[in-house]
MOPAC internal coordinates of N, CA, C and O (Angstrom, degrees):
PM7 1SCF
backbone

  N    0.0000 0     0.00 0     0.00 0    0    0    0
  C    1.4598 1     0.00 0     0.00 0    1    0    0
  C    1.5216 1   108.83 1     0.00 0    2    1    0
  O    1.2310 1   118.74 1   -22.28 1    3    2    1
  N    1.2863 1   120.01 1   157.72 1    3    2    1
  C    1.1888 1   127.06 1  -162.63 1    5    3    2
  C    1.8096 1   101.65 1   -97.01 1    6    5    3
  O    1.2310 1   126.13 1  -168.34 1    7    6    5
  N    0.9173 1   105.82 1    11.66 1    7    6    5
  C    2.0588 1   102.82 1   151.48 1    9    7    6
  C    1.5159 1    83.10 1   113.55 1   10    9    7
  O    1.2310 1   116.11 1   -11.77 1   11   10    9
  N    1.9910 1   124.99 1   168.23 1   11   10    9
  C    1.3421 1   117.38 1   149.01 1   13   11   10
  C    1.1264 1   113.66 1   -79.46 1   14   13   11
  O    1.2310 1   107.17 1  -119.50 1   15   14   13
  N    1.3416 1   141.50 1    60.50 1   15   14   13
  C    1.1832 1   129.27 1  -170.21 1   17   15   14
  C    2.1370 1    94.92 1  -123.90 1   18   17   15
  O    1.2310 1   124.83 1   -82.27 1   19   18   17
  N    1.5392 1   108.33 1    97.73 1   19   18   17
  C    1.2024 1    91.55 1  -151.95 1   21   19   18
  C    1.9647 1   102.46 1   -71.59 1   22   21   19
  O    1.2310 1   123.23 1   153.09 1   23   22   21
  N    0.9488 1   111.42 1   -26.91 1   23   22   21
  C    1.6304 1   116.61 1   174.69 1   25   23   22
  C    1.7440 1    93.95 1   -47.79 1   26   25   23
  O    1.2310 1   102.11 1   151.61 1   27   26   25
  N    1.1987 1   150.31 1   -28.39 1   27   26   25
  C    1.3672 1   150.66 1  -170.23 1   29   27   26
  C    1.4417 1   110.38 1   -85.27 1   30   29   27
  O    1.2310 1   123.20 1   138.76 1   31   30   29
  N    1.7705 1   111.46 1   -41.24 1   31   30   29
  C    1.6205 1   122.88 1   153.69 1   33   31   30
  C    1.7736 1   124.50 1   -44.31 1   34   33   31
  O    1.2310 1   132.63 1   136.64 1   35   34   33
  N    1.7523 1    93.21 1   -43.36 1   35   34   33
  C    1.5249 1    96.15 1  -168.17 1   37   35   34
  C    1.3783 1   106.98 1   -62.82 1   38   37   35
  O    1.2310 1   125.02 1   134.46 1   39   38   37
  N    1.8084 1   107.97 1   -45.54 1   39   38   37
  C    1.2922 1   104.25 1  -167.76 1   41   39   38
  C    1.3861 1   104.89 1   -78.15 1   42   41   39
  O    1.2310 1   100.17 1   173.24 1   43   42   41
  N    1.2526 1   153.51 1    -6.76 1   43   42   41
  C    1.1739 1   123.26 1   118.09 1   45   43   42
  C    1.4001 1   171.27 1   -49.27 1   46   45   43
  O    1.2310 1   123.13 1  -169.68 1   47   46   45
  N    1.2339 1   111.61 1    10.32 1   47   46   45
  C    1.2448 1   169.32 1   124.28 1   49   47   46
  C    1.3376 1   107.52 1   -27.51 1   50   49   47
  O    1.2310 1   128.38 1    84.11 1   51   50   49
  N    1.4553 1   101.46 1   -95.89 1   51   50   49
  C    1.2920 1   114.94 1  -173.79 1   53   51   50
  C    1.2984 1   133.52 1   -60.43 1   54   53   51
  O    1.2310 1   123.92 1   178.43 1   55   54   53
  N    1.1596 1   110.08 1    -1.57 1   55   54   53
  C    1.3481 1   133.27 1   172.83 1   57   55   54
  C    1.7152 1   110.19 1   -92.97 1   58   57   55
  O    1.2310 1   122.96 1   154.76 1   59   58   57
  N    1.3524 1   111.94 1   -25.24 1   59   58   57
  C    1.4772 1   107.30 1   174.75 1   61   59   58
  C    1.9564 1   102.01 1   -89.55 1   62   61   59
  O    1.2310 1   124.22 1   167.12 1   63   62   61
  N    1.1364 1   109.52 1   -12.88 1   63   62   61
  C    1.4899 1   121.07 1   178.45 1   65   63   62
  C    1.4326 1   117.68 1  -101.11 1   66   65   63
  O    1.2310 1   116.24 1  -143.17 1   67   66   65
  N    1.0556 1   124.75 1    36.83 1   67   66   65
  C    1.3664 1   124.13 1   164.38 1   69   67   66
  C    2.0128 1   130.98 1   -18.01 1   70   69   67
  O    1.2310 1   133.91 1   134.59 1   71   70   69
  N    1.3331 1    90.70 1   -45.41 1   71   70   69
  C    1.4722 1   101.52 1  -166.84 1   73   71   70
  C    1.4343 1   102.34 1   -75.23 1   74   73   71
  O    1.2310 1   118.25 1   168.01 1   75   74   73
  N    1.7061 1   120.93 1   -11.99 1   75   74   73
  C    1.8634 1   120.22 1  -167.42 1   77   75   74
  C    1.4365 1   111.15 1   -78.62 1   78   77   75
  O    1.2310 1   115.97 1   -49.83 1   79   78   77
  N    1.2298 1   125.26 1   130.17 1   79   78   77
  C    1.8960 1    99.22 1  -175.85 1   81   79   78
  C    0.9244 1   115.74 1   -68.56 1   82   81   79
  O    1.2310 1   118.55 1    -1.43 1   83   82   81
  N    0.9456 1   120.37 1   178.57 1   83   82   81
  C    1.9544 1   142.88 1  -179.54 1   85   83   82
  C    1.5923 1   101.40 1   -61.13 1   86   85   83
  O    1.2310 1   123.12 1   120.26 1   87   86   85
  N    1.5442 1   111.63 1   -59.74 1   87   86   85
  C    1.6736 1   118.39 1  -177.11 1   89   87   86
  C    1.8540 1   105.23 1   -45.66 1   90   89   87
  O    1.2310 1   121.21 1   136.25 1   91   90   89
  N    1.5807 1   115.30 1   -43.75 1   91   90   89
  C    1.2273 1   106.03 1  -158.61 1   93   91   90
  C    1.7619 1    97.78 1   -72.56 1   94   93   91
  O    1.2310 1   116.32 1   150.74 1   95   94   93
  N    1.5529 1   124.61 1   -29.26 1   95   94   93
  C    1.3254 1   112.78 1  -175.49 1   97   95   94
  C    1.0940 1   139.28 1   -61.66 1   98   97   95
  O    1.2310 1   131.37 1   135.93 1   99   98   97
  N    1.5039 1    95.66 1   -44.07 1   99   98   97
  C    1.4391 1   135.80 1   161.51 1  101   99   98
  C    1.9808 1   100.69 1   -43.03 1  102  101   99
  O    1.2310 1   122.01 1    96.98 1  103  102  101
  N    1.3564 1   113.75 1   -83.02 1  103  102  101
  C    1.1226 1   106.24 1   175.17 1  105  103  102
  C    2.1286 1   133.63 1   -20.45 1  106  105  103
  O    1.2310 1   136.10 1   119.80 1  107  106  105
  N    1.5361 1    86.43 1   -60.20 1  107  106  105
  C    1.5033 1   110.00 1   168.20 1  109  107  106
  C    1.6298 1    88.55 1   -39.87 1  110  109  107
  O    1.2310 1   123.80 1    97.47 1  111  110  109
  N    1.5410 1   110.31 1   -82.53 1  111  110  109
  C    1.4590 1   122.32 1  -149.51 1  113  111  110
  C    1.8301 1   101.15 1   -47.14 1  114  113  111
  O    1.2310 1   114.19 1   149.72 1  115  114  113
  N    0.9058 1   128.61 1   -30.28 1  115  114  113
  C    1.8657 1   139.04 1  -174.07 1  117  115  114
  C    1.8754 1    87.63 1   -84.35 1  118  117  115
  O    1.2310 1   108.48 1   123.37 1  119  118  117
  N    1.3965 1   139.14 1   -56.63 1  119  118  117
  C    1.4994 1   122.97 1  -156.84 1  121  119  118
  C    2.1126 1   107.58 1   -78.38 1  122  121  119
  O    1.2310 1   139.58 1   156.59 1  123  122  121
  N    1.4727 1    79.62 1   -23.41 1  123  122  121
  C    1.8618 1    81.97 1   173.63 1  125  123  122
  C    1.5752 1   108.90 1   -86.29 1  126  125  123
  O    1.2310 1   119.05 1   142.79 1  127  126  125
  N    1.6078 1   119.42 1   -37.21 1  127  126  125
  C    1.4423 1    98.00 1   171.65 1  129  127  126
  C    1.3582 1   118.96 1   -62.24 1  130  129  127
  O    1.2310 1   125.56 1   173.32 1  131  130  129
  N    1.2906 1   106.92 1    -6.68 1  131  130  129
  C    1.9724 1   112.29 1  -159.90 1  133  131  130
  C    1.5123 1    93.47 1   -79.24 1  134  133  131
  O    1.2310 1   122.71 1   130.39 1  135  134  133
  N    1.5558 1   112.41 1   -49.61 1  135  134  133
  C    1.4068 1   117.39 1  -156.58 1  137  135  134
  C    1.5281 1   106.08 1  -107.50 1  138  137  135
  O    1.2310 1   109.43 1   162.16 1  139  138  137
  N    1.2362 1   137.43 1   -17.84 1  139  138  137
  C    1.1845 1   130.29 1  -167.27 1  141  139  138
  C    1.2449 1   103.12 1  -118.44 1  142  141  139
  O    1.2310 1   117.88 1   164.15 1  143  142  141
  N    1.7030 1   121.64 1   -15.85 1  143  142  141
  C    2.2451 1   117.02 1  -165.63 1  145  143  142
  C    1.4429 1    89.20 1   -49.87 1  146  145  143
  O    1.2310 1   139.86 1   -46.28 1  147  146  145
  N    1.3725 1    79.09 1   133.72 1  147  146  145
  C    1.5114 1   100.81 1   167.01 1  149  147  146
  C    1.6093 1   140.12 1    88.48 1  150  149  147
  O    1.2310 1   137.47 1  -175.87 1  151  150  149
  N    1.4185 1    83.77 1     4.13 1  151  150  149
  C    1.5969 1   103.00 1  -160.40 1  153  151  150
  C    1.7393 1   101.34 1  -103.29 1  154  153  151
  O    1.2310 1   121.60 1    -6.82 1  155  154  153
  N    1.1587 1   114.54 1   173.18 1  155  154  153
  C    1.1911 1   115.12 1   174.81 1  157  155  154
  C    1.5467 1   107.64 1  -120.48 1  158  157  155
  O    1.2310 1   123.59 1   -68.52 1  159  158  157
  N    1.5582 1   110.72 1   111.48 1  159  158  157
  C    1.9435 1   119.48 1  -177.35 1  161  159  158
  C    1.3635 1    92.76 1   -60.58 1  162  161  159
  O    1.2310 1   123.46 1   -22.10 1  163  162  161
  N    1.2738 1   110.96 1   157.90 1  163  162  161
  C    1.6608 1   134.34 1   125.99 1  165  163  162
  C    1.3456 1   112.70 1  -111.82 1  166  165  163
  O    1.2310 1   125.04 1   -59.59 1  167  166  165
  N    1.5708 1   107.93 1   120.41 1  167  166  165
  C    1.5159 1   117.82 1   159.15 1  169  167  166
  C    1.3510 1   116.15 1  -101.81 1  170  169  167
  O    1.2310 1   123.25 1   -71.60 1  171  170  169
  N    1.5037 1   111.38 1   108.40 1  171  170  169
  C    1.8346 1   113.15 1  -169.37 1  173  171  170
  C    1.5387 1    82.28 1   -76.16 1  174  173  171
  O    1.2310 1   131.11 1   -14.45 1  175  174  173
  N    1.1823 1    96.16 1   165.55 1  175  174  173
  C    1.8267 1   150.14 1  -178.71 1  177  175  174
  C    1.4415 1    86.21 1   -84.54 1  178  177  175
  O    1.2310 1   113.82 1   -48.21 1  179  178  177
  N    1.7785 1   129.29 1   131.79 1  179  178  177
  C    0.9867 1   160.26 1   174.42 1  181  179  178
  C    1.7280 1   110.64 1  -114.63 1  182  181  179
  O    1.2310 1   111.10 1  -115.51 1  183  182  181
  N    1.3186 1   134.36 1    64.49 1  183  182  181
  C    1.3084 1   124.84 1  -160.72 1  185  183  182
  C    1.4323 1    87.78 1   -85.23 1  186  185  183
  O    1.2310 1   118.90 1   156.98 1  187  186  185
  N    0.9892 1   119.70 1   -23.02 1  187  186  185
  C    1.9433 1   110.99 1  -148.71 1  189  187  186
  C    1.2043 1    91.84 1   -74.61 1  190  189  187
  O    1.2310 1   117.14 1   133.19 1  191  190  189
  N    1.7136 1   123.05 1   -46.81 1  191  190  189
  C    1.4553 1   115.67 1  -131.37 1  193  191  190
  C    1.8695 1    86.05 1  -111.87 1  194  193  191
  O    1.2310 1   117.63 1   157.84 1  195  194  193
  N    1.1028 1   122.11 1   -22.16 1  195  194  193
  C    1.3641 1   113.54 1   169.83 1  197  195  194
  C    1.6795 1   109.30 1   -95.22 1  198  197  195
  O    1.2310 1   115.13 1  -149.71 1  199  198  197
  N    1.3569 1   126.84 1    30.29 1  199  198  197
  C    1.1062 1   117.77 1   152.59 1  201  199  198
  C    2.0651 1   106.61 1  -105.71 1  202  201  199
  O    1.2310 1   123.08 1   148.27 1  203  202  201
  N    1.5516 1   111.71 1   -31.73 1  203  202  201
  C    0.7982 1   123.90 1   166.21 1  205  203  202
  C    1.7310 1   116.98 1   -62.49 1  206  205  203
  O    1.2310 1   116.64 1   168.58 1  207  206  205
  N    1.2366 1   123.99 1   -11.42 1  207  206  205
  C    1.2267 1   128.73 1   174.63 1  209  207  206
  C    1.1851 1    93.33 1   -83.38 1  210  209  207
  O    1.2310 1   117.31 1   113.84 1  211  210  209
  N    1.3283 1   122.73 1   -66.16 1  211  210  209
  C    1.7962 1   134.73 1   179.41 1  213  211  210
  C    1.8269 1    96.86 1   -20.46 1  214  213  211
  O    1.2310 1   135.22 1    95.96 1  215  214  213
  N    1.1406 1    88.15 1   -84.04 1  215  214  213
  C    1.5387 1   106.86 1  -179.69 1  217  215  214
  C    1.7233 1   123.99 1   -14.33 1  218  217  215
  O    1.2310 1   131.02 1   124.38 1  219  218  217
  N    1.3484 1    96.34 1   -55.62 1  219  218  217
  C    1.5323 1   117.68 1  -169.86 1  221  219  218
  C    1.6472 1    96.44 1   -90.24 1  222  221  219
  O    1.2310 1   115.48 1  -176.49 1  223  222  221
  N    1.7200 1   126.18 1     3.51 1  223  222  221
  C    1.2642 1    91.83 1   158.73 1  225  223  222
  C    1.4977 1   113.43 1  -133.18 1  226  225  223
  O    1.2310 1   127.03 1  -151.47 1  227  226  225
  N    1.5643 1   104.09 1    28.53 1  227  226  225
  C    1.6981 1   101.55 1   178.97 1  229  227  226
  C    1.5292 1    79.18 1  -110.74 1  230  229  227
  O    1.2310 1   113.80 1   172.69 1  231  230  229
  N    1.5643 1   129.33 1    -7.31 1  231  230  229
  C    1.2861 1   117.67 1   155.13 1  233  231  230
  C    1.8773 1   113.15 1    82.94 1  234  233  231
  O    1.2310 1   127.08 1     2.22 1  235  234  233
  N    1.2408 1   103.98 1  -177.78 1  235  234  233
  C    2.4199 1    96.57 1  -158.03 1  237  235  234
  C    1.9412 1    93.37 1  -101.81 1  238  237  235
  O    1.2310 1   122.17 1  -153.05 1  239  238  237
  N    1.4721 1   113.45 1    26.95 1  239  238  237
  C    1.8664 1   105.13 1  -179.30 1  241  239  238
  C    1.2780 1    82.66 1  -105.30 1  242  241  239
  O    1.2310 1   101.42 1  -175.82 1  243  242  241
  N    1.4795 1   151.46 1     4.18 1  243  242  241
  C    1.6189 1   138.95 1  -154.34 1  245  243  242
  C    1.3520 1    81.80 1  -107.26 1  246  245  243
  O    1.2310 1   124.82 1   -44.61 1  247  246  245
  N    1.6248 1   108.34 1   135.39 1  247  246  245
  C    2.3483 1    92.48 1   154.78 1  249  247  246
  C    1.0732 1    94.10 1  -103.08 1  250  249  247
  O    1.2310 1   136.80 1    -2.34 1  251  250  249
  N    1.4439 1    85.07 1   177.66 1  251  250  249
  C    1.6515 1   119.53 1  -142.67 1  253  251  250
  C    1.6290 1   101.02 1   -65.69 1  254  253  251
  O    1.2310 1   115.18 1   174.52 1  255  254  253
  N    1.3105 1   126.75 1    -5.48 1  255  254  253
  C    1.7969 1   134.76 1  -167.92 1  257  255  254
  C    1.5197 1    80.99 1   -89.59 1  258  257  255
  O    1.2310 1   125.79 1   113.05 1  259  258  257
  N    1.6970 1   106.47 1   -66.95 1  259  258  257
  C    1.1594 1    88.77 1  -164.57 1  261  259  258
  C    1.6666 1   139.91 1   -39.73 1  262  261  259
  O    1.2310 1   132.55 1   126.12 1  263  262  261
  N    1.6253 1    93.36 1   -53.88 1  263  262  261
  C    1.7116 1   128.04 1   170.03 1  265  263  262
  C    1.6390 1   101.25 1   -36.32 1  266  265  263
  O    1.2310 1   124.32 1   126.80 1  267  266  265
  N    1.3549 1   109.31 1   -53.20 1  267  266  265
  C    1.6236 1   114.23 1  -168.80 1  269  267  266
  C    1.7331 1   100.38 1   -59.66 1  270  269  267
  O    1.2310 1   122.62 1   136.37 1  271  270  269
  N    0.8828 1   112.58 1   -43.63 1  271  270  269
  C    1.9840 1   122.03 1  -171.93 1  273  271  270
  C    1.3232 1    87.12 1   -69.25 1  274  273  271
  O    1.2310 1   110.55 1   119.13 1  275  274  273
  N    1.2196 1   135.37 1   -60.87 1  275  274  273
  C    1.8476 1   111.73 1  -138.97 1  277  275  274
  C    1.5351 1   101.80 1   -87.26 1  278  277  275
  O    1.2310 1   125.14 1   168.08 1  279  278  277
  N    2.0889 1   107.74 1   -11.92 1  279  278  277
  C    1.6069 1    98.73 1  -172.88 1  281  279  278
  C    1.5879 1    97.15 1  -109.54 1  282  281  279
  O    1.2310 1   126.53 1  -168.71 1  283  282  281
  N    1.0735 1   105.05 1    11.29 1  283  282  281
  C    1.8399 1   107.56 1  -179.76 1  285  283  282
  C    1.6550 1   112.47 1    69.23 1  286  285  283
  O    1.2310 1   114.66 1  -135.23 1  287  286  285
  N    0.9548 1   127.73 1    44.77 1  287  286  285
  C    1.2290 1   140.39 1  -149.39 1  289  287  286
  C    1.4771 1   110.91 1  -119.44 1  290  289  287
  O    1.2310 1   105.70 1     1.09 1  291  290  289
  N    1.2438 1   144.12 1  -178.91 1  291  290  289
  C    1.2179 1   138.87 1   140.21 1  293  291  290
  C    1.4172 1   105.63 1  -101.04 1  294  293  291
  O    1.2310 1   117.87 1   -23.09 1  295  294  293
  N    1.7477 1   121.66 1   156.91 1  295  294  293
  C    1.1407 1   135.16 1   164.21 1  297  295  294
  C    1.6932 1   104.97 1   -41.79 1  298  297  295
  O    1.2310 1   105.61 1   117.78 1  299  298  297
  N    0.8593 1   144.27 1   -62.22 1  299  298  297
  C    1.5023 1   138.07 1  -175.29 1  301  299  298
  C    1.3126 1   119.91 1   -46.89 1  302  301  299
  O    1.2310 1   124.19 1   141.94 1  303  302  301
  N    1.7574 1   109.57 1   -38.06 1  303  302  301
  C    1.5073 1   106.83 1  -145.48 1  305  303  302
  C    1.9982 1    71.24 1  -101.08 1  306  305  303
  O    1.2310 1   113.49 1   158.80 1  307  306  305
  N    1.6711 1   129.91 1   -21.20 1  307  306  305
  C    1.3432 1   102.77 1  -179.41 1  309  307  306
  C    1.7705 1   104.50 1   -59.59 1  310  309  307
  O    1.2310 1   119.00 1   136.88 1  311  310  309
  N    1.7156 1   119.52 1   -43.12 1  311  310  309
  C    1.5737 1   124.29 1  -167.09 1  313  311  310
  C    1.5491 1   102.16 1   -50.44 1  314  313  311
  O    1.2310 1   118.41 1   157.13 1  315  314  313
  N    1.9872 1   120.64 1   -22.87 1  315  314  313
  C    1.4615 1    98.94 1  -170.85 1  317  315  314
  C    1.4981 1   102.07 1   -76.41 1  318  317  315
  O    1.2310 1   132.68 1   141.19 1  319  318  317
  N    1.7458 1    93.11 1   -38.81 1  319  318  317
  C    1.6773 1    86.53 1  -162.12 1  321  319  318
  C    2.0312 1   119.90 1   -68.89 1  322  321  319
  O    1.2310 1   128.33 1   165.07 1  323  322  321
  N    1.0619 1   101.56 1   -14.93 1  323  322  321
  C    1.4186 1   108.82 1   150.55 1  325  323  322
  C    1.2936 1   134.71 1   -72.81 1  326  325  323
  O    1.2310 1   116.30 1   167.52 1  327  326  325
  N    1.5133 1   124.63 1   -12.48 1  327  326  325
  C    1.3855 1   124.43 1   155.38 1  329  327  326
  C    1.6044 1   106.63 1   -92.31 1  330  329  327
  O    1.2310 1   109.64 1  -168.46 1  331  330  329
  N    1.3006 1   137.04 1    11.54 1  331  330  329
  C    1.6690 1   142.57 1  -144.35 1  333  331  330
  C    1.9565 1    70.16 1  -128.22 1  334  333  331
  O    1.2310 1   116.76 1   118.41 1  335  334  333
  N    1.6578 1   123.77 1   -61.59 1  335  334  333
  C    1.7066 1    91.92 1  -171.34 1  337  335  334
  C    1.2645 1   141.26 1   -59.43 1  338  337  335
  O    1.2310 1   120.10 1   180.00 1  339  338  337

């Protein structure tokens, strides 16, 4: 993991976001020190919706064996998350 240091998160972040300007990060980085310095985040774990991201970009030509291997999944739980898009 990239440390609790959530300013160390952002700029990782922002590095997958190229196109956001500098002013808007910066901003972010000033409303979280405002409201959160000092605090300790929790960032929950999103399995559902970033396996469903997975999903939507190896895209509906993969079958479901395959889908199950590349998202670590079982064949069943890929058929839910394909009735879940």
């Amino acid at each position: 993991m990239a440390g609790d240091n959530l300013f160390t998160i952002l700029a990782m972040i922002k590095a997958e976001l190229p196109e956001v300007p500098d002013e808007a990060w910066e901003k972010i980085k000033r409303m979280l020190g405002h409201r959160a310095g000092g605090e300790r985040v929790y960032i929950p774990l999103q399995p559902k919706r970033s396996k469903l991201e997975m999903l939507a970009e190896v895209g509906a030509n993969a079958s479901n064996a395959d889908l199950a291997k590349k998202l670590g999944v079982s064949v069943s739980r890929v058929k839910q998350l394909k009735r879940l898009r």
